[in-house]
C-alpha positions as CSV (number, residue, x, y, z in Angstrom):
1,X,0.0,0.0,0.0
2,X,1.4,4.0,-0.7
3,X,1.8,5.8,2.0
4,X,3.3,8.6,0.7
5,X,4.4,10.4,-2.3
6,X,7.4,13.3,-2.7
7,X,8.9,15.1,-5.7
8,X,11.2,17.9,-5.5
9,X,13.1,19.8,-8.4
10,X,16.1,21.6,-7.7
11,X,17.9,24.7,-9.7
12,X,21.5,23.4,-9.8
13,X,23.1,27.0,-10.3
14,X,20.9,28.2,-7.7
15,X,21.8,25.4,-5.3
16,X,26.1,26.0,-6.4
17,X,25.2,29.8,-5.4
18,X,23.9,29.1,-2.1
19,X,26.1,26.3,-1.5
20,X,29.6,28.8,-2.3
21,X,27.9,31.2,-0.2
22,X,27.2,29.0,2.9
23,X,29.8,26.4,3.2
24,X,28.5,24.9,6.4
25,X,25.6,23.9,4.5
26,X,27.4,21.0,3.3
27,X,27.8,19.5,7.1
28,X,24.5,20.0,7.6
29,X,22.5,18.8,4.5
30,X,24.7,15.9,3.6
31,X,26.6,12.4,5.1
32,X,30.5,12.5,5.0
33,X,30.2,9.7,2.4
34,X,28.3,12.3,-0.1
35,X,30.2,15.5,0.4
36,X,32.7,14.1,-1.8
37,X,30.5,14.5,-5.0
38,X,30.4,17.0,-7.5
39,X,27.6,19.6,-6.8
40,X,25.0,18.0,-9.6
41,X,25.1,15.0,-7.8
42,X,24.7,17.0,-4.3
43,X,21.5,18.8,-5.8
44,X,19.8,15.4,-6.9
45,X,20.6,14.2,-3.3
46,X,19.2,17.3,-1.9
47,X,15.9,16.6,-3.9
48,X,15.7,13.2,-2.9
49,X,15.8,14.1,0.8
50,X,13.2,16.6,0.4
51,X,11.2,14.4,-1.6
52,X,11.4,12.1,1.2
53,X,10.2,14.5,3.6
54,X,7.0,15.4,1.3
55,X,6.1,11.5,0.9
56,X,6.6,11.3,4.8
57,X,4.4,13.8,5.6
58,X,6.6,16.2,7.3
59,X,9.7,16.6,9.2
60,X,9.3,15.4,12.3
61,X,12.1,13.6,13.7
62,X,14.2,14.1,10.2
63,X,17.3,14.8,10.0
64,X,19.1,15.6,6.9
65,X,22.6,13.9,7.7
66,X,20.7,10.6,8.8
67,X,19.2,10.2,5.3
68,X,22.2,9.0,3.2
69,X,21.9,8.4,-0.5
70,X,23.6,4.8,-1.6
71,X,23.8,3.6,-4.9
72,X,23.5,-0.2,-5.9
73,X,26.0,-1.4,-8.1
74,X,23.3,-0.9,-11.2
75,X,23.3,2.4,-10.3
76,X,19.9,2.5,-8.7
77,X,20.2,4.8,-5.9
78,X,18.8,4.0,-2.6
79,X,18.4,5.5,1.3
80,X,20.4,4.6,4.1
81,X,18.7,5.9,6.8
82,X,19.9,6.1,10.9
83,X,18.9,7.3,13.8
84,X,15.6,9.1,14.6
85,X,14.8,9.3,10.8
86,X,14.6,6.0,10.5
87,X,12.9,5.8,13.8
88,X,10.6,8.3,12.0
89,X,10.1,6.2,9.0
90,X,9.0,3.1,10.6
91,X,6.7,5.1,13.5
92,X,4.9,5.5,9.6
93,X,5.1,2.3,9.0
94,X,6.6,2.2,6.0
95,X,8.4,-0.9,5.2
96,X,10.0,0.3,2.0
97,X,11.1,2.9,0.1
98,X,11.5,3.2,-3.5
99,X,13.9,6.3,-5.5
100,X,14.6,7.5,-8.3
101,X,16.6,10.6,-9.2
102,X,18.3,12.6,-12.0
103,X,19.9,15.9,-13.6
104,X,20.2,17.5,-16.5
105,X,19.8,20.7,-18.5
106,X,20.3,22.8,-15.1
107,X,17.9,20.8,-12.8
108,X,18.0,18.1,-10.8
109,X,15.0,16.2,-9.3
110,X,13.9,13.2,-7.4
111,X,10.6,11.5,-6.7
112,X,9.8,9.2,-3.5
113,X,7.3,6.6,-2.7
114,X,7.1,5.0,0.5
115,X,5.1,1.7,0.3
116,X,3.8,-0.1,4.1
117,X,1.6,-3.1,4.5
118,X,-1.9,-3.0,4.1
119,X,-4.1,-1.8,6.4
């Protein structure tokens, strides 16, 4: 059964803008294993955590550096979630999440949908 949908779009020369001009933004929106990627990658992560946050409802015991982005060896990209956010996830009771993500032409976007068991 769907729980819950998110999409999110992201301006990636808006999002190199603010991320030059705030560098501790990086600590705080991403996991050490992502802040090694170039910034298009960044902004389709960045849309995939908000996109997470829409198909959850809200933010409520979120936290961005607990929702890591993984990619299986395909390529298909995945969450890796910890601590209260994936406390948060399963209060839900969603039992999986599916993700898909890309850029191109100057945006980047994501779209989430978080599957549970039937009521």
């Amino acid at each position: 059964m769907i729980i819950g949908t998110g999409i999110d779009l992201v301006d990636i020369p808006r999002f190199e803008r603010t991320m030059s001009r705030t560098p501790r933004l990086m600590e705080r929106l991403f996991a050490p294993t992502e802040r090694g990627l170039r910034l298009p990658s960044l902004a389709a992560r960045y849309a995939a955590k908000e996109a997470l946050i829409k198909a959850l409802g809200g933010s409520d015991g979120v936290h961005w550096t607990e929702m890591e982005i993984g990619s299986e060896e395909s390529g298909k990209p995945y969450f890796r979630l910890s601590g209260s956010t994936a406390d948060a996830v399963e209060q839900r009771g969603i039992t999986s999440l599916h993700l898909t993500m890309s850029h191109d032409a100057g945006f980047a976007t994501a779209f989430v949908v978080a599957e549970g068991a039937p009521l």
